[in-house]
N, C-alpha and C positions, 0 to 999 in steps of 0.2 A: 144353982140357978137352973132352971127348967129350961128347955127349949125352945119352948113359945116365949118365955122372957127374950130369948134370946135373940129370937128373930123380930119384936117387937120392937128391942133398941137398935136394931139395925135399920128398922123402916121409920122410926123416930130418926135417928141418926141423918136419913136421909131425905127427911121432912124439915131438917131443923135446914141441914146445909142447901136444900132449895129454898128454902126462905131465905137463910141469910143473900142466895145468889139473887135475890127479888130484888130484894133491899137494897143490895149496893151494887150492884150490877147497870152498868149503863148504857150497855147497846141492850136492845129489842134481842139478839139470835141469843144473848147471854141469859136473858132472863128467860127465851122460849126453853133454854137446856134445864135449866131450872124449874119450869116447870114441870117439864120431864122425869127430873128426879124426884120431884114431888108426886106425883101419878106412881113412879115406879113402886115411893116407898109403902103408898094405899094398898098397891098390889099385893105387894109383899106381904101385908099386914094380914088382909082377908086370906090370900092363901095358906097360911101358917095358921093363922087360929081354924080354918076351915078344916085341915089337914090333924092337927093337934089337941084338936077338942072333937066334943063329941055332936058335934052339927056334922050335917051331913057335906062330906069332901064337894060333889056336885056341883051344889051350890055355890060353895067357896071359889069352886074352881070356872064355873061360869060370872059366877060376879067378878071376879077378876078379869075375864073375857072382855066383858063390856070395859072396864079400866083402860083396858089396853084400844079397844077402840074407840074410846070417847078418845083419849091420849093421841092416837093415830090422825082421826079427825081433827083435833083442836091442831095440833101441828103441820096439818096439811093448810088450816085457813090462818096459821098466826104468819104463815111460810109467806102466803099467796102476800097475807098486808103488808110484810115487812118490805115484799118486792118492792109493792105499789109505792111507798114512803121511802125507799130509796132512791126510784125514780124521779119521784118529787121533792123533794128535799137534798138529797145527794148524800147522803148518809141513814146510818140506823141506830147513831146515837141519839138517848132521850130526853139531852140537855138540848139538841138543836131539833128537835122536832115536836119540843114542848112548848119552842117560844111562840108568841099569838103575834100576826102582822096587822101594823092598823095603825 
């Protein structure tokens, strides 16, 4: 097995299990980690084939960059909502902040 296999089912691996934490995960900061490890395993993925193929590393290595700050960014504003919704709500679970009043 080659090494870009190898480093491909580890950011699979960690594509799979942020999904699953999407899925069944029921508070908002559970599913924001999850996301995270989803961004992470992207990263992963570009830097290894960048690094292990014959694309130029650079590139690999700056599109990863942006990963990491799209990542940075989204979790600085899913951070800012989740405050907002637990002030209002009183929780950051998604079964009491899905219900509709009316």
């Amino acid at each position: 097995m080659s090494p870009l296999m190898m480093y491909q089912l580890v950011a699979l691996g960690l594509l799979a299990i942020g999904l699953y934490g999407i899925v069944w995960r029921k508070s908002l900061v559970g599913m924001l980690i999850s996301v995270e490890l989803m961004l992470n395993g992207a990263g992963l993925s570009i830097v290894a084939a960048s690094q292990l193929t014959a694309a130029d590393s650079a590139t690999g290595q700056i599109a990863t960059l942006f990963v990491m700050g799209l990542a940075a960014a989204e979790a600085t504003l899913v951070l800012a909502i989740i405050v907002v919704v637990a002030k209002r709500f009183k929780s950051t679970e998604t079964d009491v902040v899905s219900r509709l009043k009316g």
